[in-house]
C-alpha positions, -999 to 999 in steps of 0.1 A, spaced: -178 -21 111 -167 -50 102 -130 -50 121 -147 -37 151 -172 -70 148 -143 -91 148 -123 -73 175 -160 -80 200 -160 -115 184 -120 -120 195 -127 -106 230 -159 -120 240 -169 -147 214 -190 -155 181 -224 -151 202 -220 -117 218 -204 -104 186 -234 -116 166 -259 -101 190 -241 -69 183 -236 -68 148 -279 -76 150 -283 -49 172 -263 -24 148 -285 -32 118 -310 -7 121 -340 -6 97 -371 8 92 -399 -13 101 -416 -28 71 -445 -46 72 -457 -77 58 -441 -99 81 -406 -88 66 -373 -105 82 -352 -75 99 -319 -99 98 -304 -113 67 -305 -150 68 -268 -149 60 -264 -129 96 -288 -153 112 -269 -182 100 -239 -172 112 -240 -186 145 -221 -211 129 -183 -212 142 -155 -208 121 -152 -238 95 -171 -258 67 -209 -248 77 -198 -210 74 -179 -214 47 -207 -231 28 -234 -205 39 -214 -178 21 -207 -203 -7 -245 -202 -9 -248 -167 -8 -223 -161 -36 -240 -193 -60 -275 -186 -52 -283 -195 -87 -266 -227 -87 -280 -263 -83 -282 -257 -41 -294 -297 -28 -283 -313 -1 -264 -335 -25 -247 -308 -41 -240 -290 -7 -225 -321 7 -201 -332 -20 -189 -298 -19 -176 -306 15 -167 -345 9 -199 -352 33 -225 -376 33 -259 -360 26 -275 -376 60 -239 -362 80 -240 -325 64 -278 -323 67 -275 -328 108 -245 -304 106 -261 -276 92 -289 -279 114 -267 -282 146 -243 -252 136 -270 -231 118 -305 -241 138 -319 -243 102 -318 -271 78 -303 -267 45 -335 -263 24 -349 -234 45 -314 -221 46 -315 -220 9 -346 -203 3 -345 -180 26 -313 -170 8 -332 -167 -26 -361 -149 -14 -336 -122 3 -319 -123 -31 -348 -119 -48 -360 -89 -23 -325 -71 -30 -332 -76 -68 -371 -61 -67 -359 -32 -45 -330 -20 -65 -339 -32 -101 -365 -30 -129 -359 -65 -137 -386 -87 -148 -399 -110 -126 -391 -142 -148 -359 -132 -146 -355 -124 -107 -369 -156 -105 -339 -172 -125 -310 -154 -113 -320 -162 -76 -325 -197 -86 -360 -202 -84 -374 -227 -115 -396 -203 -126 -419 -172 -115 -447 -196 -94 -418 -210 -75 -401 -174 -67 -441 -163 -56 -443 -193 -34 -410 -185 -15 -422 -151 -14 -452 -155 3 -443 -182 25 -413 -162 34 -426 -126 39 -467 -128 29 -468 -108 1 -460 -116 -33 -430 -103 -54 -453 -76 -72 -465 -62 -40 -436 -62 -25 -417 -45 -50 -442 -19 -48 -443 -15 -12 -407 -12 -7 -389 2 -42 -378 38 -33 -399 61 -42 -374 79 -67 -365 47 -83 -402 45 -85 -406 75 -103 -377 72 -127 -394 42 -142 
């Protein structure tokens, strides 16, 4: 998938091969307002260079200290210069960038796992349990518990 991605992206550009790989993403629909895209795939629009390589950075460190301040050092930036970068390159600032990648963190985590909540909240880089409830229902509109039980497999379900 993903070579054939970057053979569309190295014939017809960054936009077109996006709008594909979007296309080829098929899920079920969900409801609760849940996102069908990863906010890593939406801020991809991004071209080739520090903004994507930071988004990924992100992704891989979502537990880690994620300000503007910290983002910005990381790529010898002012805070004022790499916050109007992000937002060009990505059409989101950094901050909703961020915890839109925690709260699809989390989601992977309360789908697949058994782990307590405290500790979803941690590991995705919430500050504690409110905070990861907050995300969650300004992000999707239910809270982790409900959503944990609306969209862990049944089997994985059963086995606990």
């Amino acid at each position: 998938m993903d070579l054939a991605l970057a053979l569309v992206e190295e014939d017809f550009g960054r936009s077109i091969a996006l709008r594909v790989a979007k296309e080829l993403i098929l899920f079920l629909q969900r409801p609760g307002g849940q996102s069908q895209f990863s906010v890593h795939l939406e801020a991809q629009v991004a071209e080739i260079g520090p903004i994507r390589d930071i988004t990924q950075w992100i992704v891989d460190n979502i537990a880690n200290d994620l300000s503007v301040e910290t983002l910005a050092a990381r790529l010898a930036m002012s805070s004022r210069n790499f916050a109007r970068t992000f937002k060009r390159e990505t059409h989101m600032t950094p901050g909703d960038y961020v915890e839109a990648a925690r709260v699809e963190a989390a989601r992977r985590m309360l789908e697949e796992s058994d782990t307590p909540l405290k500790r979803v909240a941690s590991m995705c880089g919430f500050a504690d349990q409110s905070g990861l409830r907050r995300a969650f229902m300004r992000r999707i509109n239910v809270t982790p518990i409900e959503y944990r039980q609306r969209f862990r497999p049944a089997e994985t379900v059963a086995a606990a």
